[in-house]
mmCIF file of the N, C-alpha and C atoms, coordinates in Angstrom:
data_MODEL
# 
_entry.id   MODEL 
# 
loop_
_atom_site.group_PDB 
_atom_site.id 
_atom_site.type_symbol 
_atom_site.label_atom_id 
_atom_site.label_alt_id 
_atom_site.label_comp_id 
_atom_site.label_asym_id 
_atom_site.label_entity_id 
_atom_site.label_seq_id 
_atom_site.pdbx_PDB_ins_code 
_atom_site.Cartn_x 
_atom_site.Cartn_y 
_atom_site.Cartn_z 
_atom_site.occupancy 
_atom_site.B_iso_or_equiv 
_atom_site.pdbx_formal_charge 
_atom_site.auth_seq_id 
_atom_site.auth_comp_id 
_atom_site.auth_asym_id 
_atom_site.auth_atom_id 
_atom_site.pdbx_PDB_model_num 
ATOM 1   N N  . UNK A 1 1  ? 5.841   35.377 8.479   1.00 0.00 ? 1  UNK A N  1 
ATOM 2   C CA . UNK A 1 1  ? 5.114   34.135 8.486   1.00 0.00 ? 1  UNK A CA 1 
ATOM 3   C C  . UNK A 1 1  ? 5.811   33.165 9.427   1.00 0.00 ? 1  UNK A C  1 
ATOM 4   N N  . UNK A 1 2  ? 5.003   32.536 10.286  1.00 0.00 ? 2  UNK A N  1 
ATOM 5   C CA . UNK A 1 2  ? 5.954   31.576 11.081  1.00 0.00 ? 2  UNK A CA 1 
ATOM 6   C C  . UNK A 1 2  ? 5.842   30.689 10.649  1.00 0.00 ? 2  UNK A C  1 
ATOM 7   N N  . UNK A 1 3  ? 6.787   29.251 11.334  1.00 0.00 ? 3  UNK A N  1 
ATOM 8   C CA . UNK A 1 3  ? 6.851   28.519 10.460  1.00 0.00 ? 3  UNK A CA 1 
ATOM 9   C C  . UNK A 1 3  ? 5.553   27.099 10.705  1.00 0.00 ? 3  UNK A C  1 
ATOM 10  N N  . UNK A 1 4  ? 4.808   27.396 11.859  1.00 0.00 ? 4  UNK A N  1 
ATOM 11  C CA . UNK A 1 4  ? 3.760   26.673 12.127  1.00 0.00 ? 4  UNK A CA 1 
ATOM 12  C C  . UNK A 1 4  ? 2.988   26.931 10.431  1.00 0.00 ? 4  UNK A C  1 
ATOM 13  N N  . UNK A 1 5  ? 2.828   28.043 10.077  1.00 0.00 ? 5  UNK A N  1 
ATOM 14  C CA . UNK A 1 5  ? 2.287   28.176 8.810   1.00 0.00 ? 5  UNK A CA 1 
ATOM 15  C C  . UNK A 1 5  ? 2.974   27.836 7.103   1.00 0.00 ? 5  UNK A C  1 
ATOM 16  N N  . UNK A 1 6  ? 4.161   27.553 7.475   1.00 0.00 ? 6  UNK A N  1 
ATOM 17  C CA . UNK A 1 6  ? 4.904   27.012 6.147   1.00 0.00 ? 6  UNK A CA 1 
ATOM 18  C C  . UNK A 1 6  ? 4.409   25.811 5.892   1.00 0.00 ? 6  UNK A C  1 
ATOM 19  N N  . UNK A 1 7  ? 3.912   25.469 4.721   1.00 0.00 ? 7  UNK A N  1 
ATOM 20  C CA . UNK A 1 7  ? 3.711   23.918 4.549   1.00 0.00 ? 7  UNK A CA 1 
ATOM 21  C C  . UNK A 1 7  ? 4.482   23.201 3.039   1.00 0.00 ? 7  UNK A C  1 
ATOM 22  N N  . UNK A 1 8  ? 5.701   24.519 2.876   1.00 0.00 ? 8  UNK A N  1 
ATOM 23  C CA . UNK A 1 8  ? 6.819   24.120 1.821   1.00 0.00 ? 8  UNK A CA 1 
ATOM 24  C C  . UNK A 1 8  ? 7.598   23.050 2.457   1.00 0.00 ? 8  UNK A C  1 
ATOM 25  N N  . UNK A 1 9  ? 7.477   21.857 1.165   1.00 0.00 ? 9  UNK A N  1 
ATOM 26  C CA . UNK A 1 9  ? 8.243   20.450 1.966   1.00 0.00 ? 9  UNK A CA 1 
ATOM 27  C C  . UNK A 1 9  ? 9.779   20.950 0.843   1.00 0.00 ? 9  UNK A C  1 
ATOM 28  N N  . UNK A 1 10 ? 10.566  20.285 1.189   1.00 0.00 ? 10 UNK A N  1 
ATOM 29  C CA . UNK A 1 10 ? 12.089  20.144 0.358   1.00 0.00 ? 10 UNK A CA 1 
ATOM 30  C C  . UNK A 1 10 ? 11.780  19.829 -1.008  1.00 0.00 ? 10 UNK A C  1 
ATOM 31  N N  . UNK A 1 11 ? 12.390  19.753 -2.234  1.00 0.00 ? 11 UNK A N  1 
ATOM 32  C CA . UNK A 1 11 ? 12.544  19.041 -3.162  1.00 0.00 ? 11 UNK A CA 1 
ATOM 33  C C  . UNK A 1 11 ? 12.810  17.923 -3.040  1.00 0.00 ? 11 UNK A C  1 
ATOM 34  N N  . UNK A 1 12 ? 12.524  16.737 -2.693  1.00 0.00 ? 12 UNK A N  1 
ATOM 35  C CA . UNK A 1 12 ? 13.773  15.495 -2.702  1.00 0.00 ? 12 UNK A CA 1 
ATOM 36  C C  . UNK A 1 12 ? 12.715  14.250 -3.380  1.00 0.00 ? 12 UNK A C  1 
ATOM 37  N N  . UNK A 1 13 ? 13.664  13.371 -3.963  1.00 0.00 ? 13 UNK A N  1 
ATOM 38  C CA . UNK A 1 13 ? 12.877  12.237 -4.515  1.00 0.00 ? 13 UNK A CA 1 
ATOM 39  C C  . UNK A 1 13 ? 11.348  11.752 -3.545  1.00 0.00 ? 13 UNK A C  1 
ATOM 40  N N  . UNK A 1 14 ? 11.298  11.875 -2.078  1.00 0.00 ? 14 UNK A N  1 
ATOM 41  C CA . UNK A 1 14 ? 10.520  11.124 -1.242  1.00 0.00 ? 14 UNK A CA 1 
ATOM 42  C C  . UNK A 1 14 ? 9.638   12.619 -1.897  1.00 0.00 ? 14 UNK A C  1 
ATOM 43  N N  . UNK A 1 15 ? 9.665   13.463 -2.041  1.00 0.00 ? 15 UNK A N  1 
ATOM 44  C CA . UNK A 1 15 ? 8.684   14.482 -1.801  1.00 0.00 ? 15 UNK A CA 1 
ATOM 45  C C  . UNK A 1 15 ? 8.255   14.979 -3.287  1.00 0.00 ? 15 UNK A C  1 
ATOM 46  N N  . UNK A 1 16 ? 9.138   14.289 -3.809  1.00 0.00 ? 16 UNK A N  1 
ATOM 47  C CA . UNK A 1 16 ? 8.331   14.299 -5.521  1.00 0.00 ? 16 UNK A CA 1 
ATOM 48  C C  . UNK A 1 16 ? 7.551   13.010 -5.784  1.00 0.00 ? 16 UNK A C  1 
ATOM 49  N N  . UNK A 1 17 ? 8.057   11.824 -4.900  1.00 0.00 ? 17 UNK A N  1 
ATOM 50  C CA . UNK A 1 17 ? 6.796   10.253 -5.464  1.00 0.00 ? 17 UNK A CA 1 
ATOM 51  C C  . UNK A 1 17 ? 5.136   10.494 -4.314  1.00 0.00 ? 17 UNK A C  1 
ATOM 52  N N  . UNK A 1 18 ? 5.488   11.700 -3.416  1.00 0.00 ? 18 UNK A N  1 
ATOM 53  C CA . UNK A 1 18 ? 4.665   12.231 -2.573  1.00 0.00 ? 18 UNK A CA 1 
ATOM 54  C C  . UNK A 1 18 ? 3.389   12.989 -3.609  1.00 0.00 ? 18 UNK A C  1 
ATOM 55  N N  . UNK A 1 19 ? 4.113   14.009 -4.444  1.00 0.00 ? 19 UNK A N  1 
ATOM 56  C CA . UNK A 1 19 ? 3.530   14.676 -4.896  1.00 0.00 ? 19 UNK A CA 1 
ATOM 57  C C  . UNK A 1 19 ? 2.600   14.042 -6.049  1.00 0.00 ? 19 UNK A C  1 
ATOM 58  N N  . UNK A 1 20 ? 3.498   12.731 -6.772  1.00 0.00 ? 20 UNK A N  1 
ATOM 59  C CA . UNK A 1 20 ? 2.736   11.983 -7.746  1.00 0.00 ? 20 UNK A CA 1 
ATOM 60  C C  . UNK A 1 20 ? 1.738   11.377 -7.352  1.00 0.00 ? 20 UNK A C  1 
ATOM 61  N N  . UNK A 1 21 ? 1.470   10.660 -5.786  1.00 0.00 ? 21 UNK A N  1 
ATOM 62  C CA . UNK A 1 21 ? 1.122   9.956  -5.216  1.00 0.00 ? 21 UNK A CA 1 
ATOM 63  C C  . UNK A 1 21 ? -0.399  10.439 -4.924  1.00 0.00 ? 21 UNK A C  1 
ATOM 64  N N  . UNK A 1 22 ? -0.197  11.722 -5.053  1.00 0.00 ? 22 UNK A N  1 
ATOM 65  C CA . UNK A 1 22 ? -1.490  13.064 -4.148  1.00 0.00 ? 22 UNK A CA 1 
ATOM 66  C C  . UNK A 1 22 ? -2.197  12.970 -5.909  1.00 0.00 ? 22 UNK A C  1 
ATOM 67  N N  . UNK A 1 23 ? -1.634  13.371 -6.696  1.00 0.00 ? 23 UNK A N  1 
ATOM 68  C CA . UNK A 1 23 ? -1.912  13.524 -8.231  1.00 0.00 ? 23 UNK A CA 1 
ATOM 69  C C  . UNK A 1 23 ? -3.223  12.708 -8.305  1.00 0.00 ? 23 UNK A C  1 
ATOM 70  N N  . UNK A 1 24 ? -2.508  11.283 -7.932  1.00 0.00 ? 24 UNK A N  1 
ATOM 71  C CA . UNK A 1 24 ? -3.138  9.680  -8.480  1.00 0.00 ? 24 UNK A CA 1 
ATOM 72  C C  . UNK A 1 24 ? -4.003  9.802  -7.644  1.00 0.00 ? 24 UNK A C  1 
ATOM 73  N N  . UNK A 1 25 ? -4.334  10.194 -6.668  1.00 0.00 ? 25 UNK A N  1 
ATOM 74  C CA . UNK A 1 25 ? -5.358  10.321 -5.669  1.00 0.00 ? 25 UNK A CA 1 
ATOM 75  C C  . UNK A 1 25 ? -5.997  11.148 -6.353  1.00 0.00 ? 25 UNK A C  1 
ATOM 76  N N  . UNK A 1 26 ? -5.929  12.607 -6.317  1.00 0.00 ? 26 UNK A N  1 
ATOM 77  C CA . UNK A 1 26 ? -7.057  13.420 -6.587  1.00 0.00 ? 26 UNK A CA 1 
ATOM 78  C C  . UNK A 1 26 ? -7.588  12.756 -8.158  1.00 0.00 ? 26 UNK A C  1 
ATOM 79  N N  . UNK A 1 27 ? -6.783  12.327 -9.320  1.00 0.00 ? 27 UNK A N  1 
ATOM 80  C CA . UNK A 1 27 ? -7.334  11.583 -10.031 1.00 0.00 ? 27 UNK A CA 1 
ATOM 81  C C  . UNK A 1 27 ? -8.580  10.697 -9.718  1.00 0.00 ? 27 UNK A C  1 
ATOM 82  N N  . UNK A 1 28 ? -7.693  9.156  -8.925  1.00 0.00 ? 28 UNK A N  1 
ATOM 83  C CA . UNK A 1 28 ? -9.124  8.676  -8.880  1.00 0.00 ? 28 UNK A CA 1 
ATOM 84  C C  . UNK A 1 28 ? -10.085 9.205  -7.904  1.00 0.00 ? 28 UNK A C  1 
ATOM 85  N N  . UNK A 1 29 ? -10.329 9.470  -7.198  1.00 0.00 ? 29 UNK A N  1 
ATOM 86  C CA . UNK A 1 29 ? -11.440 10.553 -6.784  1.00 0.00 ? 29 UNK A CA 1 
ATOM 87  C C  . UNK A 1 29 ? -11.910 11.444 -7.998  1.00 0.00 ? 29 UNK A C  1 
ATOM 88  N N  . UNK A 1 30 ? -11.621 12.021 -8.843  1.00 0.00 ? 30 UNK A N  1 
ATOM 89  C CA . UNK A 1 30 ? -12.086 12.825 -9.241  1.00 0.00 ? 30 UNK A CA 1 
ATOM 90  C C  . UNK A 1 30 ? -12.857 11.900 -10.577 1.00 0.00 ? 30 UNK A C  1 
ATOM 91  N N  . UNK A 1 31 ? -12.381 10.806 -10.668 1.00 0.00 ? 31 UNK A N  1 
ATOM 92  C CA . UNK A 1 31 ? -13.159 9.993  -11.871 1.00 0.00 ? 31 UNK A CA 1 
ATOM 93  C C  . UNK A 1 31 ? -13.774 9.121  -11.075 1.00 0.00 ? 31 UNK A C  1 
ATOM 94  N N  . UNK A 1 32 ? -14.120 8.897  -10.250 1.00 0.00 ? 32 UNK A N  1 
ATOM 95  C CA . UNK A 1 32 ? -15.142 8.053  -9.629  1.00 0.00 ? 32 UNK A CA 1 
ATOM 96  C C  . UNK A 1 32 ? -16.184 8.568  -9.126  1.00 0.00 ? 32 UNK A C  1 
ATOM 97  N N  . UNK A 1 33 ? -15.790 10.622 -9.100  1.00 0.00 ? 33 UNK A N  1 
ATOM 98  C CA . UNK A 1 33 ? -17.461 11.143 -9.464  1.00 0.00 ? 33 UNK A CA 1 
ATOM 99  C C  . UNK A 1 33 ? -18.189 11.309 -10.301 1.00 0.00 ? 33 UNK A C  1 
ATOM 100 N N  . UNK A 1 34 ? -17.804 10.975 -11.622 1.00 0.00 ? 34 UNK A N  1 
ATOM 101 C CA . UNK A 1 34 ? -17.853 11.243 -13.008 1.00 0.00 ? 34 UNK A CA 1 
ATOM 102 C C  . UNK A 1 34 ? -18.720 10.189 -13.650 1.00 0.00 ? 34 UNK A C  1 
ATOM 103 N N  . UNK A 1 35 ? -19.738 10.815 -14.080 1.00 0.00 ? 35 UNK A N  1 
ATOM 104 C CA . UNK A 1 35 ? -20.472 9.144  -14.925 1.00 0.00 ? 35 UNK A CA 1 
ATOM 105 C C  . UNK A 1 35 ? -19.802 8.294  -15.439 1.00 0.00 ? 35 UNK A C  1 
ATOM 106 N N  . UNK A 1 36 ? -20.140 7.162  -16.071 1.00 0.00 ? 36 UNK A N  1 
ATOM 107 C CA . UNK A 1 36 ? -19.168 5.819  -16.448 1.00 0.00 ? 36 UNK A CA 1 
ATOM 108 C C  . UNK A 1 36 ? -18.578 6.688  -17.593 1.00 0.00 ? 36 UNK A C  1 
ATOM 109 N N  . UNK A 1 37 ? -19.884 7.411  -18.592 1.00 0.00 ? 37 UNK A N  1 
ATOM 110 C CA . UNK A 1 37 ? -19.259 7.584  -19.922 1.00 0.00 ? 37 UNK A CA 1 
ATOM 111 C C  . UNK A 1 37 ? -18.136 8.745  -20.257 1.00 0.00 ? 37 UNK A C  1 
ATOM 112 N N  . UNK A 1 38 ? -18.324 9.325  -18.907 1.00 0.00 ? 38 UNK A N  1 
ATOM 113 C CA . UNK A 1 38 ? -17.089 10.758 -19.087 1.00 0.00 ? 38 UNK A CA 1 
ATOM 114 C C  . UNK A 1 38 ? -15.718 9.952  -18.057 1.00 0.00 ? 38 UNK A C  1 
ATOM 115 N N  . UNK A 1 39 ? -15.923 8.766  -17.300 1.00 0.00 ? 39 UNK A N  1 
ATOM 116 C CA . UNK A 1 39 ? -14.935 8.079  -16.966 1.00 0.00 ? 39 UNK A CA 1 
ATOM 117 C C  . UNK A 1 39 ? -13.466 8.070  -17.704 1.00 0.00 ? 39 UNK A C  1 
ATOM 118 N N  . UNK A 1 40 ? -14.182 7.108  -18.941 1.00 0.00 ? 40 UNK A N  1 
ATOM 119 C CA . UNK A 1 40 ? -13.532 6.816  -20.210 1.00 0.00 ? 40 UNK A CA 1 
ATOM 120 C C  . UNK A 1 40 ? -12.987 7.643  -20.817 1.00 0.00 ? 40 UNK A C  1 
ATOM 121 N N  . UNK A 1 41 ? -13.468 8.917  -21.343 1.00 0.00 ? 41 UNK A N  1 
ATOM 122 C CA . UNK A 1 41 ? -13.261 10.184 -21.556 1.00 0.00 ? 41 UNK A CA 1 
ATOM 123 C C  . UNK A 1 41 ? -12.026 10.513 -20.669 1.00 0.00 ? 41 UNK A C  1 
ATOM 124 N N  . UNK A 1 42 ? -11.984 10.668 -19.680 1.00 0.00 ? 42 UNK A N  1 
ATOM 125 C CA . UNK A 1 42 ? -11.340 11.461 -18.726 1.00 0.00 ? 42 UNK A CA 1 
ATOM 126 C C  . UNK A 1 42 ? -9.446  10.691 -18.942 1.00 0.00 ? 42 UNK A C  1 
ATOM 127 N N  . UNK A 1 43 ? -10.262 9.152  -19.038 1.00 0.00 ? 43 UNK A N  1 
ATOM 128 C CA . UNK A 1 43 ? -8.803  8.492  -18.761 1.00 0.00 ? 43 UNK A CA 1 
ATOM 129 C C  . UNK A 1 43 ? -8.257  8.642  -20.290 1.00 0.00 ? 43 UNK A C  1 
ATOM 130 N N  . UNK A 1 44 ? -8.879  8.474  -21.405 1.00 0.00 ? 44 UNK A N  1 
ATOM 131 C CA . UNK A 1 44 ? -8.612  8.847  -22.608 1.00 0.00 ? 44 UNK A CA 1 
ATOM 132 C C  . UNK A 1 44 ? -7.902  10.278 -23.018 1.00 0.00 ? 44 UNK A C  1 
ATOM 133 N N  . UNK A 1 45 ? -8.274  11.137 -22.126 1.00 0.00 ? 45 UNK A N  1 
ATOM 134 C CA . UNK A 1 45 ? -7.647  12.349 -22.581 1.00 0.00 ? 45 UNK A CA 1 
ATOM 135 C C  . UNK A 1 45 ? -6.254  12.258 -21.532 1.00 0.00 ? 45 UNK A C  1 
ATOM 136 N N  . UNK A 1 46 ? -6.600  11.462 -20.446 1.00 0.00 ? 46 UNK A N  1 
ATOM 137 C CA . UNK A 1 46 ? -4.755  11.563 -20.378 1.00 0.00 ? 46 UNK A CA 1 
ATOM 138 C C  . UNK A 1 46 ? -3.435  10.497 -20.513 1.00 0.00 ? 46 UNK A C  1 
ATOM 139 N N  . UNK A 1 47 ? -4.108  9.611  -21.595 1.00 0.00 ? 47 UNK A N  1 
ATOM 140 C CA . UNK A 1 47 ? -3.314  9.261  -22.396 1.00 0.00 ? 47 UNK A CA 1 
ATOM 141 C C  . UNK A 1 47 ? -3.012  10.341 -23.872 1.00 0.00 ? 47 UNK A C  1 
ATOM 142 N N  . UNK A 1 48 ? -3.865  10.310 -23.721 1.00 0.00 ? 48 UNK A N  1 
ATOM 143 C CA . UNK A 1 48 ? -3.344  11.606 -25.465 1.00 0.00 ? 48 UNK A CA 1 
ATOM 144 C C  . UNK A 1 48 ? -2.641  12.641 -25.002 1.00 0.00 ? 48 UNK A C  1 
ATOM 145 N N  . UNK A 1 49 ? -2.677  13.634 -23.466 1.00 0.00 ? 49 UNK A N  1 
ATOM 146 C CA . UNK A 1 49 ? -1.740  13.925 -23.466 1.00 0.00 ? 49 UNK A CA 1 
ATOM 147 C C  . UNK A 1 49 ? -0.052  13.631 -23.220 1.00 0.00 ? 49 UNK A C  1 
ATOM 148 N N  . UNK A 1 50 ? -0.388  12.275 -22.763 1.00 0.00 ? 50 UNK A N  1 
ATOM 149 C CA . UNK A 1 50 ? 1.144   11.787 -22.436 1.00 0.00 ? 50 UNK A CA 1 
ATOM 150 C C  . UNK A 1 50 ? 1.630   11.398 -23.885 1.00 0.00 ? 50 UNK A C  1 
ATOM 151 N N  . UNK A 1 51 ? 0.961   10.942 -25.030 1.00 0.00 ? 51 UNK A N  1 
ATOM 152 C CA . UNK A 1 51 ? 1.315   10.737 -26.396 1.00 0.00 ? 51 UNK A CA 1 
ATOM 153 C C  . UNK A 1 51 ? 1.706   12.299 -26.712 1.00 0.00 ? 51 UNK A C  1 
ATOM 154 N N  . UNK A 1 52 ? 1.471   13.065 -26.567 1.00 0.00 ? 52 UNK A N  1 
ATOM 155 C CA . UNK A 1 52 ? 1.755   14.368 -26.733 1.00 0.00 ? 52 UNK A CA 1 
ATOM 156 C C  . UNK A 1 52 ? 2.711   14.500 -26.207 1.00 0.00 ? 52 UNK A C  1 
ATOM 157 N N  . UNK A 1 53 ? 3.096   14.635 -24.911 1.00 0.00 ? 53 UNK A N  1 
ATOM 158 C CA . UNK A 1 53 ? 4.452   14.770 -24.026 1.00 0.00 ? 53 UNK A CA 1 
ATOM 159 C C  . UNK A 1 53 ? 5.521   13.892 -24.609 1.00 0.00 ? 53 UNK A C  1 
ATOM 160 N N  . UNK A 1 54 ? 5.031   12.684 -24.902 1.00 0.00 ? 54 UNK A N  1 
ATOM 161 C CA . UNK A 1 54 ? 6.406   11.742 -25.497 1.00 0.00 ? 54 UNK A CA 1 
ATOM 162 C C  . UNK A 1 54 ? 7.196   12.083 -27.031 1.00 0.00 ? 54 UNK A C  1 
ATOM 163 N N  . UNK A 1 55 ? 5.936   12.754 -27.740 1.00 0.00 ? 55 UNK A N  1 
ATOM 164 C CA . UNK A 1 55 ? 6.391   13.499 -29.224 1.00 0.00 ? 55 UNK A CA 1 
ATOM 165 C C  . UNK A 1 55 ? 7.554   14.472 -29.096 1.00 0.00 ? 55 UNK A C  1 
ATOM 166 N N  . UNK A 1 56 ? 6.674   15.485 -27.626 1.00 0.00 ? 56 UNK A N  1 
ATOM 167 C CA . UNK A 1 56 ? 7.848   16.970 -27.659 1.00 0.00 ? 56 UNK A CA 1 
ATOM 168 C C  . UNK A 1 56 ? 8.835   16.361 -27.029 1.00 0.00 ? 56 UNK A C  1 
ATOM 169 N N  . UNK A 1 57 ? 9.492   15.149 -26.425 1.00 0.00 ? 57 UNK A N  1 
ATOM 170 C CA . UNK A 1 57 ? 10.477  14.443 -25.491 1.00 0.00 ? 57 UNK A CA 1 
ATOM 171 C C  . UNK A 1 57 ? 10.313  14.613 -24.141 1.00 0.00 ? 57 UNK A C  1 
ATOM 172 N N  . UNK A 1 58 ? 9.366   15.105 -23.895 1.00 0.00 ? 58 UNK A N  1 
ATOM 173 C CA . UNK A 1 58 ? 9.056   15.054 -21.932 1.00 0.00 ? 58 UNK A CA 1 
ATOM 174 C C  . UNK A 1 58 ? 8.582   13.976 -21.507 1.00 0.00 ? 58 UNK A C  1 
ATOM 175 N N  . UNK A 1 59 ? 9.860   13.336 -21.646 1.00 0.00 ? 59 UNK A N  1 
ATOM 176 C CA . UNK A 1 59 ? 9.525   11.918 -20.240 1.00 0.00 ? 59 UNK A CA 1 
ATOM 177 C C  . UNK A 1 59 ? 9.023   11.985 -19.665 1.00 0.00 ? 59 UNK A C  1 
ATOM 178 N N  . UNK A 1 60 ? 9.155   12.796 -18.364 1.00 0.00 ? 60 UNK A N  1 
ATOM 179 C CA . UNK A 1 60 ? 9.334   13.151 -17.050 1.00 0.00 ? 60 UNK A CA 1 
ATOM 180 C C  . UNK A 1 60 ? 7.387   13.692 -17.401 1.00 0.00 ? 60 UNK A C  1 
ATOM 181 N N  . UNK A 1 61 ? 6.880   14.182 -17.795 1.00 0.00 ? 61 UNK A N  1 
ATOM 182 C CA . UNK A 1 61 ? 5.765   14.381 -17.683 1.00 0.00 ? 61 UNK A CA 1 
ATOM 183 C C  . UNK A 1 61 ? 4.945   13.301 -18.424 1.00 0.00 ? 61 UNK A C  1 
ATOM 184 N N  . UNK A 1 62 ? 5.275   12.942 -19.185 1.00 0.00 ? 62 UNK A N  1 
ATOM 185 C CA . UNK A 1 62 ? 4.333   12.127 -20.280 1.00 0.00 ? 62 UNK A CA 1 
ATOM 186 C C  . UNK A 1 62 ? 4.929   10.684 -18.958 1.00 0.00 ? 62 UNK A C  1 
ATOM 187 N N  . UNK A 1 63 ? 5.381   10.280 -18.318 1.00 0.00 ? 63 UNK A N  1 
ATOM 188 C CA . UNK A 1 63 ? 5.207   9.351  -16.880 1.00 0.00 ? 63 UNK A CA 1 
ATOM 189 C C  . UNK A 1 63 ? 4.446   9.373  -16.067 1.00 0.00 ? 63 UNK A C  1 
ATOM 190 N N  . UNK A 1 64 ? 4.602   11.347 -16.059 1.00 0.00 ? 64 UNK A N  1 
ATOM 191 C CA . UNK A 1 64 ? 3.407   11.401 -14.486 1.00 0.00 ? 64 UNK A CA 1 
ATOM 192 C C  . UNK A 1 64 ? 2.211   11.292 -15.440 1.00 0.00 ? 64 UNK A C  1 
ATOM 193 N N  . UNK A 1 65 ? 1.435   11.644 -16.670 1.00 0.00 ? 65 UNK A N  1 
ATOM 194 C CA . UNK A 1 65 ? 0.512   11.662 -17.329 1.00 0.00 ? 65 UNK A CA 1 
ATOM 195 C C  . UNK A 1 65 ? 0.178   10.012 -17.366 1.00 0.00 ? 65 UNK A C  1 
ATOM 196 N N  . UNK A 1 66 ? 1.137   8.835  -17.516 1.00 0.00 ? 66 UNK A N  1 
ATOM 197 C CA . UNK A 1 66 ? 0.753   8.066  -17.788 1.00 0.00 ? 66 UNK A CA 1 
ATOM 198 C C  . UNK A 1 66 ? 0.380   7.440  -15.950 1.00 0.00 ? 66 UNK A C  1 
ATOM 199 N N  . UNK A 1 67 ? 0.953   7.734  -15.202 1.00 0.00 ? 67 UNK A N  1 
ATOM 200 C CA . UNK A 1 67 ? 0.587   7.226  -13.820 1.00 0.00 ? 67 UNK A CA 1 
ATOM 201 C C  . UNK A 1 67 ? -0.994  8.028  -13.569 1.00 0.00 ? 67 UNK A C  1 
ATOM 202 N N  . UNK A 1 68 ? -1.358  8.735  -14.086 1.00 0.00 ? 68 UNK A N  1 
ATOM 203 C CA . UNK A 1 68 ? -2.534  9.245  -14.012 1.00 0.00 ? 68 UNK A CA 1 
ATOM 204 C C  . UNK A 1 68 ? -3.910  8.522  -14.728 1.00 0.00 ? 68 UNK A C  1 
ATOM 205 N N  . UNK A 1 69 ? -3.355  7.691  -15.765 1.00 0.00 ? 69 UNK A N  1 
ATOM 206 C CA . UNK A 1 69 ? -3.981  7.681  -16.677 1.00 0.00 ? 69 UNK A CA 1 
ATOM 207 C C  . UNK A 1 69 ? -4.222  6.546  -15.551 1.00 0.00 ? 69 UNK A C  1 
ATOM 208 N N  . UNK A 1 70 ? -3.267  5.809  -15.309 1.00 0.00 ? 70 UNK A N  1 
ATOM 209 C CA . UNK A 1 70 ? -3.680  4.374  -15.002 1.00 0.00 ? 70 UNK A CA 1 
ATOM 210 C C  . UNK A 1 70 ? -4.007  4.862  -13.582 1.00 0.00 ? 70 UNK A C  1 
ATOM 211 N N  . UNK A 1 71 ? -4.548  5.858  -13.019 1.00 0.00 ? 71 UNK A N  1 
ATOM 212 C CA . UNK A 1 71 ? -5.230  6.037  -11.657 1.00 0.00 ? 71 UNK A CA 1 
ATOM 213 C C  . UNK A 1 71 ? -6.606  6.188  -12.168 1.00 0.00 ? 71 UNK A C  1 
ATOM 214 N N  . UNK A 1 72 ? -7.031  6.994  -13.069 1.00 0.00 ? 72 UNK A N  1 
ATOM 215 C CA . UNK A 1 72 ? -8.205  6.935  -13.945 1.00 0.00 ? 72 UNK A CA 1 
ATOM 216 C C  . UNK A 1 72 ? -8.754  5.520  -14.208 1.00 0.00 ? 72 UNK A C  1 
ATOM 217 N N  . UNK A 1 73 ? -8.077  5.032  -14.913 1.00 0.00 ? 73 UNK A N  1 
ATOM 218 C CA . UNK A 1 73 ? -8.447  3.561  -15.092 1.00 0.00 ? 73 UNK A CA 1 
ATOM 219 C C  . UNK A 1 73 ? -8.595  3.004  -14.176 1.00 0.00 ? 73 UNK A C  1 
ATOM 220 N N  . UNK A 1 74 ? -8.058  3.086  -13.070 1.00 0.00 ? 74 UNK A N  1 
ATOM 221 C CA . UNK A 1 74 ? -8.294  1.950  -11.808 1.00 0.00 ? 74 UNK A CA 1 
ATOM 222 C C  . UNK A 1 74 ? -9.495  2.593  -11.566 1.00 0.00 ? 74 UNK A C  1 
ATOM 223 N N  . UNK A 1 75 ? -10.213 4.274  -11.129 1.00 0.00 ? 75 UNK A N  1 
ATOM 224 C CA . UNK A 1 75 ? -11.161 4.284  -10.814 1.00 0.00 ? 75 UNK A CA 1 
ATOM 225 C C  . UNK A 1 75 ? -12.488 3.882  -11.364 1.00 0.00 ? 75 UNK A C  1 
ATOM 226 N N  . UNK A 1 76 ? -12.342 4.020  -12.994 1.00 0.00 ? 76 UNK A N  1 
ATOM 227 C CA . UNK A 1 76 ? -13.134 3.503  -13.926 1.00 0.00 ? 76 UNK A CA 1 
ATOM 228 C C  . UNK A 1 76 ? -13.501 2.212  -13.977 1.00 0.00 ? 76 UNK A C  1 
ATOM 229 N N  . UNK A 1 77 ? -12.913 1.090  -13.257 1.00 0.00 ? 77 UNK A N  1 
ATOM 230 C CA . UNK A 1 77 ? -12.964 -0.049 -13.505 1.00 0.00 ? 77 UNK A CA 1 
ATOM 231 C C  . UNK A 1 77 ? -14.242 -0.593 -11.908 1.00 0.00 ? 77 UNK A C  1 
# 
């Protein structure tokens, strides 16, 4: 494989707030195709899973769940 075709970036903080960043995007896009009433829905279910993530102790996900939630919500609004 050459490397014109690699599109593996590093691990590093810039390339993990990258990756959250893409998340929150495909989020709101993906709830701003969504009728109003599955909107709500959508952003609702990912708060319950970040209430879920914070029970088993996953910070680190129940954060990115909650940065999602509130990308949902921004599209919903």
């Amino acid at each position: 494989m050459s490397d014109a075709n690699n599109t593996t970036l590093p691990l590093t903080p810039e390339t993990v707030n990258a990756i959250v960043n893409a998340l929150g995007a495909l989020v709101f896009a993906t709830v701003r195709q969504l009728p109003a009433d599955k909107q709500a829905a959508f952003a609702s279910d990912l708060a319950r899973l970040a209430q879920n993530e914070e029970r088993q102790g996953n910070t680190a996900t129940e954060t990115i769940l909650l940065d999602m939630h509130r990308a949902a919500m921004a599209a919903a609004s």
